[in-house]
N, C-alpha and C positions, 0 to 999 in steps of 0.2 A: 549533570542533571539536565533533559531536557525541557525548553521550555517551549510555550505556544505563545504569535502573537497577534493579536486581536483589532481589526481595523477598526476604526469609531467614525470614521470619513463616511461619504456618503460616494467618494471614488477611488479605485483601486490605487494600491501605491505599493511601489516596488523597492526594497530595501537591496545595499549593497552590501555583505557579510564583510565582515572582518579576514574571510579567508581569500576572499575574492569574487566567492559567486555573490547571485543578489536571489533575492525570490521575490516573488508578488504574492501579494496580500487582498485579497476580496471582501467587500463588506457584507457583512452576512455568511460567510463560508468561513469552513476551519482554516486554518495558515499550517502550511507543514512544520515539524517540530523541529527547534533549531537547537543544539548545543549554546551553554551562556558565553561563552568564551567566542561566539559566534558578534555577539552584539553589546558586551562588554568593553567600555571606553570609546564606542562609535559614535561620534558625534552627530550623527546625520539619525540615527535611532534616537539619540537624546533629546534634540530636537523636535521630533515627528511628539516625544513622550511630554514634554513641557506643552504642548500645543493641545493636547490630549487626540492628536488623531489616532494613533495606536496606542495600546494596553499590551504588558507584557502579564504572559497568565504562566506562573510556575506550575508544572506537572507534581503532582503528589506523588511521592511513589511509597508506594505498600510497604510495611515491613516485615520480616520473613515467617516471624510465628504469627501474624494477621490470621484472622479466617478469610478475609478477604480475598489473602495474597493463596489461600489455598484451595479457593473455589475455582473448579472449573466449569466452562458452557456446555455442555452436553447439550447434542440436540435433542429434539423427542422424538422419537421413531413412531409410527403406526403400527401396532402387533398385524394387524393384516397383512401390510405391504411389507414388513419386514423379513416374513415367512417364505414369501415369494424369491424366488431363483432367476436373476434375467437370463431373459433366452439367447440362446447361441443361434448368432442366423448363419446357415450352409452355404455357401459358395455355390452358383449353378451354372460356374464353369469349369469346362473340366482340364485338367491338367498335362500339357501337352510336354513331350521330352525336347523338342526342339524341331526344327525345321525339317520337312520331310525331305528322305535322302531320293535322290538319283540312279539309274543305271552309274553316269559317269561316277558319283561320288562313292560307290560302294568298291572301284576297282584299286 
């Protein structure tokens, strides 16, 4: 399950993953989603959580008969502009076979 994690600082702070990598954390901006097993028994995320400068936020995830889980975004189109064909612009160069031949090169 992915989760998100949430800076509460007033400056950025960089975590070290459990797999090795680290990511940075912005206060006020989203933090990229990390797997649990990412920050599961790391001491240095436990830490930052007792102090409250980070918040770990678990992702919901839908479940499969949801209507939620079965809505799509569709954009909205404009019936005017959707009627519309874009235009094919012409090349107005014209196409050459290759380099012009010679007396010598034609012998």
């Amino acid at each position: 399950m992915g989760i998100k994690i949430q800076n509460n600082a007033a400056k950025p702070i960089w975590l070290r993953l459990n797999s090795g990598n680290s990511i940075s954390v912005f206060p006020n901006q989203p933090a990229p989603e990390v797997e649990n097993n990412e920050i599961k028994g790391n001491p240095a995320v436990q830490k930052l959580i007792d102090r409250n400068a980070i918040a770990i936020v678990k992702k919901s995830v839908a479940k499969k008969g949801s209507s939620e889980a079965n809505k799509k975004s569709v954009p909205k189109k404009n019936s005017a502009k959707a009627n519309k064909k874009p235009a094919i612009k012409k090349s107005s160069a014209k196409a050459t076979a290759g380099p012009k031949q010679t007396k010598d090169m034609k012998k």
